[in-house]
C-alpha positions in Angstrom: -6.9 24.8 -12.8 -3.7 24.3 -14.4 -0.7 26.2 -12.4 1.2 28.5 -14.4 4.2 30.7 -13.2 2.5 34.0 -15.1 -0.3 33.3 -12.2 -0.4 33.8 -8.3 -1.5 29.4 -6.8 -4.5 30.2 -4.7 -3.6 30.3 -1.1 -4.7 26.9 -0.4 -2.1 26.0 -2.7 1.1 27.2 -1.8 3.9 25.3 -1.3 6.6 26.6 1.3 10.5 26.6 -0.9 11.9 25.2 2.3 10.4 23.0 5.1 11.5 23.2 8.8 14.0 20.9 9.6 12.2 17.2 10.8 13.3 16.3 14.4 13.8 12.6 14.9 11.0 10.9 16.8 12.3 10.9 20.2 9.6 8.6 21.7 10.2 5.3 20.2 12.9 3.3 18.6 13.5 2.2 15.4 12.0 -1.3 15.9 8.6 -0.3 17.0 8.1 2.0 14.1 9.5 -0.8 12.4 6.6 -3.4 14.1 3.9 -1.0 13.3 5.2 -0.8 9.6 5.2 -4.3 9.5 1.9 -4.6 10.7 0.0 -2.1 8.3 1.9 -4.2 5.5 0.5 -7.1 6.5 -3.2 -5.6 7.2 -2.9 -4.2 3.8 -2.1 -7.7 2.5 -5.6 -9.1 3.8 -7.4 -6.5 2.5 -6.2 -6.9 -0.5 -6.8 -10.6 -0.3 -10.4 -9.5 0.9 -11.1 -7.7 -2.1 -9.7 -10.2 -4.4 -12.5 -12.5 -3.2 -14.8 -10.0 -3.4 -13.8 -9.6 -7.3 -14.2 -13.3 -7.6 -17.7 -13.2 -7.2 -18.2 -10.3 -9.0 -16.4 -12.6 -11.8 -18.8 -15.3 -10.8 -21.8 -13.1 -11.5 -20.4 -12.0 -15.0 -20.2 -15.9 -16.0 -23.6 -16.4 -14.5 -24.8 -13.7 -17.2 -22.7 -14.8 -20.0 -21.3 -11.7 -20.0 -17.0 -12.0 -21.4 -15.9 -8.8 -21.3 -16.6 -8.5 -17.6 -15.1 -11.9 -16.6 -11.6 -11.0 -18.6 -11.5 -7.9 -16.7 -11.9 -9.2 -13.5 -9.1 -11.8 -14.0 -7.0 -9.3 -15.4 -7.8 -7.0 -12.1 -7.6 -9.9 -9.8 -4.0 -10.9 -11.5 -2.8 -7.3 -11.3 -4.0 -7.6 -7.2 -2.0 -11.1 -7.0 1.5 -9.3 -8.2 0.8 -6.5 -6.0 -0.1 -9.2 -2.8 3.2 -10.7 -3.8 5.2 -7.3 -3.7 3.4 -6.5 -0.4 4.5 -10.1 0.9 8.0 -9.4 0.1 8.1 -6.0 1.6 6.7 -7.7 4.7 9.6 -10.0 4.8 12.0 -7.3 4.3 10.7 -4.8 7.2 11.0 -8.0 9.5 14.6 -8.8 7.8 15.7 -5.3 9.4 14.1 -6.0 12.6 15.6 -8.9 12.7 19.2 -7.2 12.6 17.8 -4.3 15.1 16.9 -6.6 18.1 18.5 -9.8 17.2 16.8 -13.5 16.4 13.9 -13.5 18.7 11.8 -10.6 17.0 9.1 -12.3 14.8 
């Protein structure tokens, strides 16, 4: 259903013109939302990792079959998920960079 102004969004859809105001999270300091950040980054990067080997043998399979269409693709995917890996790596580094200037030199 395409939203037009002419018609009423169903309820399910309505979007409030002002959210509440967003308290800070009282519980926690910055570095351990910082740490969990970091650590979702870097369980993203092995799943990502795990699916690119997964796509290799689906490449493997296509060259088994003789089949070149397929095997270009899956390079293509698997180059797109390298360049992605690499951006994940540098955000990584970069949440630990601001840890690192939170709680000094010993936070890894």
């Amino acid at each position: 259903m395409i939203y037009s102004p002419s018609r009423a969004a169903p309820a399910a859809f309505v979007i409030p013109l002002a959210l509440p105001p967003r308290m800070p999270d009282q519980t926690h300091d910055p570095t351990e939302h910082l740490e969990r950040a970091r650590d979702l980054v870097w369980e993203a990067i092995q799943r990502l990792e795990e699916a690119q080997r997964v796509l290799f043998r689906a490449g493997d399979c296509y060259v088994a079959q003789v089949n070149g269409d397929g095997v270009r693709n899956v390079i293509e995917v698997t180059e797109t998920m390298a360049d992605m890996s690499g951006d994940l790596t540098q955000c990584h580094i970069e949440i630990g960079k601001i840890g690192k200037r939170e709680r000094g030199p010993h936070w890894r």
